[in-house]
N, C-alpha and C positions, 0 to 999 in steps of 0.2 A: 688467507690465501694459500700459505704455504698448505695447510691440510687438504688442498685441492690439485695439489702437484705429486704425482706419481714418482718422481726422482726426490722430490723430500721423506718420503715413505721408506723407499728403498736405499735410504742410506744411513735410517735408524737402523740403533743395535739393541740387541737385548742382553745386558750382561746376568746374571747371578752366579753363586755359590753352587755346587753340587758337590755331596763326598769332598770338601777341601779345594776341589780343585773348581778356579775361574773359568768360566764360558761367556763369550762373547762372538754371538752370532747376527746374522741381520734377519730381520722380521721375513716371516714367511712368507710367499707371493698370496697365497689368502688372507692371512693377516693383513697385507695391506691393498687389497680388495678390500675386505670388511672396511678398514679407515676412511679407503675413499669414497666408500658406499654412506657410509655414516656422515661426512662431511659433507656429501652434495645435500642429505638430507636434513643437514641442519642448517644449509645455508641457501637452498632453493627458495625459501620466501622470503628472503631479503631484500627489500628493496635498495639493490648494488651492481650495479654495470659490473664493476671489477669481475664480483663472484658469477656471475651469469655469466662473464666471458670464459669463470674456469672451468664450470659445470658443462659449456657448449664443446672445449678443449676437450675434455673427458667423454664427449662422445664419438671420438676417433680412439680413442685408450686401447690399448693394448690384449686387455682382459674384456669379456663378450659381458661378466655380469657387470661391470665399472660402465661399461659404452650403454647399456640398456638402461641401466640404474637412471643417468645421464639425460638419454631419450625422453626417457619417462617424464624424469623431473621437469624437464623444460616444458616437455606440452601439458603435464598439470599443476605447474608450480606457476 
């Protein structure tokens, strides 16, 4: 469920190393496009109210390709 919630996404970080010095930023907004994209699509044929309810969530989303992904999934999933 969480990987269908758009504020679970955005409050991953990414740390590594670079030259010595620590980085620790948050996921790029494509980045977690891609995630949510990826997550309606592994969970659109599940037979699961829960996830259908998040995937349905996801079609007011914020980002035009998350909302359509969304659309999509519902009328062929």
């Amino acid at each position: 469920m969480s990987m269908l919630d758009r504020q679970y996404w955005e409050t991953q970080r990414v740390k590594y190393t670079d030259n010595g010095q620590s980085i620790d930023i948050p996921l790029a907004p494509t980045r977690v496009d891609g995630y949510l994209i990826a997550a309606i699509d592994a969970s659109v044929r599940l037979a699961d109210a829960d996830l259908r309810g998040a995937i349905e969530t996801l079609t007011r989303d914020s980002s035009l390709a998350v909302r359509q992904r969304a659309i999509d999934a519902l009328q062929t999933g």
